[in-house]
Steps between C-alpha positions, in 0.01 A plus 500: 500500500153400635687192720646798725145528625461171660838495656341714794344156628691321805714207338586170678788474607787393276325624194552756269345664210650444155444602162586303191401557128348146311448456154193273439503290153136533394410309147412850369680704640845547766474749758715643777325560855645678773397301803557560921515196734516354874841297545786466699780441278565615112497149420175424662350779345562343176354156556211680618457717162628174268207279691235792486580621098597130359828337462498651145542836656816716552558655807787747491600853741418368842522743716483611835212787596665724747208607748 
């Protein structure tokens, strides 16, 4: 996974990486993307992804990247 590269960076404090697939409705199409992000708890994470991808999107298999 390509997100283990930019886990080498310093994080702030508090905050942990976390990946998370999303499925994004499209009117052609419905895809599945494998996304990392920048949060400190699970549930933040997915707020984060649900305000980024659309309301419309499902976010499902948060998960903690282990450094």
């Amino acid at each position: 996974m390509r997100a283990r590269e930019f886990l080498r960076e310093e994080l702030l404090s508090g905050f942990h990486v976390y990946g998370a697939s999303v499925r994004v409705k499209n009117p052609s199409y419905t895809t599945s993307i494998d996304v990392a992000i920048f949060a400190k708890s699970p549930a933040m994470a997915r707020l984060l992804l649900q305000a980024q991808y659309g309301k419309n999107s499902i976010v499902s298999n948060v998960r903690k990247i282990d450094q």
